[in-house]
Each structure stands twice: as C-alpha cells, then as structure tokens.
N, C-alpha and C positions, 0 to 999 in steps of 0.2 A: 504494500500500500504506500502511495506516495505521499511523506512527510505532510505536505500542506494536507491532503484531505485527511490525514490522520488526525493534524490540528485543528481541522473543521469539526471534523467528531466529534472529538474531545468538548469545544466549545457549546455546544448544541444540548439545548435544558431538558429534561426527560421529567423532570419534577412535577407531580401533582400535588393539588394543598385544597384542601375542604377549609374554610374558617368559619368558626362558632361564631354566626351572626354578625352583630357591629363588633365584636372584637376581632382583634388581631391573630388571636389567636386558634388554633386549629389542628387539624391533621395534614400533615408534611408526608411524601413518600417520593421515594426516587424514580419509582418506575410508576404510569398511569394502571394499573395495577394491582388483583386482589386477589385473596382465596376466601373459599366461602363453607364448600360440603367435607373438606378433610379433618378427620379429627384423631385422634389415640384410640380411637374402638376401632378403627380401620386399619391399622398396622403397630400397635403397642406402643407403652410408653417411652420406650427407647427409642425407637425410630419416627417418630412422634419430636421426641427433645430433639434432633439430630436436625430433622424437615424445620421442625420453628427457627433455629439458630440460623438457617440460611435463611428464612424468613425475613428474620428480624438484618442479619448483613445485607441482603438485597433489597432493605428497605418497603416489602410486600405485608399491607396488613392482611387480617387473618378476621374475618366473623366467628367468631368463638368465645365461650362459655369463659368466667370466672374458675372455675374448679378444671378447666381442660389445661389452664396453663400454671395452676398453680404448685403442681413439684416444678417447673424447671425453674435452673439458675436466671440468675437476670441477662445475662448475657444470649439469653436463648430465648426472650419472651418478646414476639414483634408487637406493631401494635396493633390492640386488638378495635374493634366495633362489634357492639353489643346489641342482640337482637329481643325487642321484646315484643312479642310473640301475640296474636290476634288472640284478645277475651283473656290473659292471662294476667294474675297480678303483675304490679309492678315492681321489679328485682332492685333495690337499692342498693344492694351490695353492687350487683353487676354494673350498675349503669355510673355509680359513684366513681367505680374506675375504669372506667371505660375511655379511649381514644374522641370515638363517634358512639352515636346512636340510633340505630333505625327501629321506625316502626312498621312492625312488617303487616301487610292487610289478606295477605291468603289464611284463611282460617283452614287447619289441617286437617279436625275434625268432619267439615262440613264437605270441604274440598271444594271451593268456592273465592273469589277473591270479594273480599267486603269489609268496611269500618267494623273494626271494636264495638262492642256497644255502648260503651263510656265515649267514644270518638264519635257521635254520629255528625252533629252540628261544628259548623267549621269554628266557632266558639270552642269548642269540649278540644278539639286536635290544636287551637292554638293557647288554651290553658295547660295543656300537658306536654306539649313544647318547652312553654315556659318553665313550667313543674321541674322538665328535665334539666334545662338551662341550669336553673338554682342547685340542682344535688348536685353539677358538675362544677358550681363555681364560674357560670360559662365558660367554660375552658375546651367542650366537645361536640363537634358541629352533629345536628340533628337533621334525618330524612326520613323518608316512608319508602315502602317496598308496592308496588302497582306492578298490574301487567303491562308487558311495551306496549302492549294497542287500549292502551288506558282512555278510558270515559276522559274527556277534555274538562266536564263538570269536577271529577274528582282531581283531575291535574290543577286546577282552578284551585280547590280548596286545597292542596298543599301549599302551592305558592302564596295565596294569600294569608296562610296559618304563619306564615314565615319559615320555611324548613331550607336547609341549608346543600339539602342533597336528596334526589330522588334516584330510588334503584329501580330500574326496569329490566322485569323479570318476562322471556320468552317461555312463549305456551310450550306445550309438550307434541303439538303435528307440525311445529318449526323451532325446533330445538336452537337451531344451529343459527350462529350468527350472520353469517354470511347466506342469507337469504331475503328477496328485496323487499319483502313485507316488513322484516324485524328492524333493517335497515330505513327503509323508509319512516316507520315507528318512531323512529331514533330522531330523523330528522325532524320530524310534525314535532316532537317532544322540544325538541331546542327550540324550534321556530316561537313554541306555544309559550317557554319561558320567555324569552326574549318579547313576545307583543304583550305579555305582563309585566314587563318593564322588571323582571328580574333573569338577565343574561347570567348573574355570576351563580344562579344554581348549578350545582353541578350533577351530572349524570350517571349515573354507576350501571353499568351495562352487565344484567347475568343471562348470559347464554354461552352455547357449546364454541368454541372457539379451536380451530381445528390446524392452522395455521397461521404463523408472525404475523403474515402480513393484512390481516382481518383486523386486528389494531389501531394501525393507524387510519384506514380506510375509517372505521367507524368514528376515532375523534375526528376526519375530518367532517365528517357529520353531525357532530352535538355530540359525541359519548365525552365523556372526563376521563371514565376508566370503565375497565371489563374484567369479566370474570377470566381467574386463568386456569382455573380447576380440570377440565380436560385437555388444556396444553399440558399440564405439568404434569397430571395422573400418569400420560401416555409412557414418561419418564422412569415411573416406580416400576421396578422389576417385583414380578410377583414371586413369594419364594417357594422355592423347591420341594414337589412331594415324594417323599419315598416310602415305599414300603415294607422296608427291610427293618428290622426288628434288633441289629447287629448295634453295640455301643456306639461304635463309628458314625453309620445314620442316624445314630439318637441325638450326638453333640451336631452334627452338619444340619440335621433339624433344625434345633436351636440357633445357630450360627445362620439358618436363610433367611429365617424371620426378621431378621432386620434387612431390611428391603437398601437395594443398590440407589444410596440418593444423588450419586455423582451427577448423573442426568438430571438434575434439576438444577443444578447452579449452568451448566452449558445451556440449556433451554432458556435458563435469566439472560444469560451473558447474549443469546441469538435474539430473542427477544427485542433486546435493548438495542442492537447494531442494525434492529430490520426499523426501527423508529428512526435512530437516528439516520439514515439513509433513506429511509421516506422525506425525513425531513431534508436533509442535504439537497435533493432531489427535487425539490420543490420551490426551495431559497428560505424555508423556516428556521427560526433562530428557536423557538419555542414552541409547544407544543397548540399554544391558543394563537399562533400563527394559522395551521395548520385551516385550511377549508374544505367546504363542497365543490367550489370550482377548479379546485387542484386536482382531481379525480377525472379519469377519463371516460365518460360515458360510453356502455358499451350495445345501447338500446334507444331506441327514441324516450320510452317511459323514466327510463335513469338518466334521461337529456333534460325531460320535467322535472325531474327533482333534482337536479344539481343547480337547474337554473333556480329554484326559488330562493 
C-alpha cells in the first residue's frame, strides 16, 4: 500500500457517539458498530471473558445483562446498553449502570410489536425517558427498539418523547440487511427524523448482515450503526465432537469448548478497512460525511431513493 493512502486511512474517523440529550455526554465507540444476541449461555464463561475483552479493545458495545458481565475483570467489560424489556419492571440496578438505554416494544410473550402499557401516551414514554435520565445522572443516551417499517405515528412519538436513539429491528421474511425494503426502511426513517427537525437521532440498524461492505452502504443511508452478530458468529468455530470415551478425548473435549476467537478481531480489523475505503473512495473525512448520493444506483427504483 502506498504510504500516502496509508496516511489517508489512518486519518479517516470510524467513531460513533450516541449523546445523553442536551449533555455532552454519551456513548463513544470506535467502530459504527454492535452486538446484540451473544451471550455466556452460548459458548461458557470463558470464552464469553475472552469474546468481551476484544469487545471492549475494538471498542464494540455489547446489549447485555448486569449479571452476564459481572465475573469478568474490568479490563474485559465493553460497554454495555441495557435492554428493558416490553411490560417488564423496571431494573435499577441494570439501567443505573448502564452505557445506553433502550426501550424495547416487541412484547415476547404476545409476539407482536406494541407500547408497554405504562408507555401508551406519548406523555407516559416521555416521563420515563426522563425517569431514566435521572437514575443515570444523564450520563446515558436513551432509545426504543421499532420495527424498520415502523408506523410513522409511533416514529413521531419517539422523536417527540425526546429519545436519543432508535433501533430498527428487521422482520423475520427479510432478515437480511441488504434487501431494498429494509434499506429503503432505513432511509424513510432518516428522512422522517430529519422533517422532525431532529437529524442528530441516531439509528441502530438490527438485521442479518452478511458482508463488510452492507455497512457502509447503509450509513450512507441514515443507519449510525448495525448489528454485527452474524458477521462475527460466522467467525466462532464450533467445537469438536467426539465420541470416544479415551482420557485423551475427554481433556481435547474440554480444550474445544473454548471456541477459536482469533477470527473475530480479523473480521474487526476487515470491517474497519472496508469503511475506511468506502470512505476514501468517496472523498469522506467522516462517517456523517458519508451519503445517499454517493451510492451507485443499480435500478430505476434505487435511482428514486437515492435521489430523495
């Protein structure tokens, strides 16, 4: 690589930052960037501590429980956002140390996306905004979790509650981010912030993401950050079954179970070079550089929504 474009890289901001309201203060992260479904029931506590410590070096928050990160050392706890949960009390503990805060609206029970029922009036969602504000110290920006092709009436009532971040969540017959429903989604969502006169919402994108380069394509569409949970799963080697009975297989048992994490700091580090190279590519210094006209249409319908 020739020196100059290496020191173009180099210069080139990856940084994403949520802020808690009129304060200054907020969630900082290196990469636009998150995990959301991984937890210690899914590969043990060890390789659990191992996965967080990169976490937390590659600067990647983590949606996760109070009790999921509390054996490891500090050195290994990224940060976290706390999810409280549709019709569910509210967790003080969780939320007092918490980074962020979402309030999620798919009720799990019912399997249905809908307000709390303490949430119903946009009143009720902007006193428990505040509510939260206060147990943070404002120190922890707050959002809601919607589906991407969210009712505009309920997109309305977040923005006007004042929430600091909204997560959009793709259905389950278009998982996948790179599809031009969830994409389009994306864009009506930004557009719909922005004629609210609140551009600095930011966007949290969960859907299947299969490839780098879906990333940046979507912030140049209104996303802030996206999920990376089936970039980085594809990474975890599963570990080895045997069926032999012999000491040997019993210790190499034990020994597989801590799952191969090397592939996931490579996946950060490609990650991060298909960004900045989008951006290079484009003449962006920053990530809120980044647009819809920078994208090549490759359809008359993707020529309409670029132009909007």
């Amino acid at each position: 690589m020739p020196a100059e474009l290496a020191e173009l890289l180099l210069s080139l901001d990856t940084q994403w930052k949520v802020v808690a309201g009129r304060s200054k203060n907020g969630l900082t992260c290196k990469l636009p960037v998150y995990v959301r479904k991984v937890g210690p029931e899914q590969f043990g506590l060890e390789t659990w501590s191992l996965f967080c410590k990169q976490l937390c070096e590659s600067g990647i928050p983590t949606f996760s429980s109070v009790d999921a990160l509390s054996t490891l050392a500090l050195n290994q706890v990224p940060r976290r956002i706390h999810v409280h949960g549709c019709n569910q009390n509210l967790d003080i503990r969780g939320v007092e140390s918490a980074d962020a805060i979402e309030i999620d609206c798919w009720n799990e029970r019912q399997q249905r996306w809908t307000w709390s029922s303490e949430l119903q009036s946009n009143e009720d969602l902007r006193n428990f905004i505040e509510l939260c504000r206060i147990a943070t110290d404002f120190q922890a920006p707050i959002g809601v979790r919607l589906p991407v092709h969210v009712h505009q009436a309920d997109l309305q009532k977040s923005l006007s509650a004042g929430v600091d971040f909204i997560t959009l969540r793709s259905g389950p017959l278009q998982p996948e981010l790179n599809s031009f429903a969830n994409l389009f989604a994306i864009a009506k969502a930004r557009k719909a912030c922005c004629e609210a006169g609140r551009p600095e919402v930011n966007l949290l994108v969960d859907a299947d993401i299969e490839n780098c380069v879906d990333v940046p394509k979507a912030i140049a569409l209104g996303a802030s950050a996206l999920c990376v949970d089936r970039l980085l799963a594809s990474t975890l080697l599963e570990p080895r079954i045997s069926s032999s009975t012999s000491l040997l297989a019993s210790i190499e048992a034990v020994a597989s179970t801590r799952r191969d994490l090397s592939g996931v700091t490579s996946r950060v580090r490609e990650l991060e070079d298909c960004l900045k190279s989008a951006m290079a590519m484009v003449g962006a210094v920053a990530l809120s550089d980044l647009r819809p006209s920078m994208l090549l249409a490759t359809s008359r319908v993707a020529a309409d929504l670029l132009a909007e």
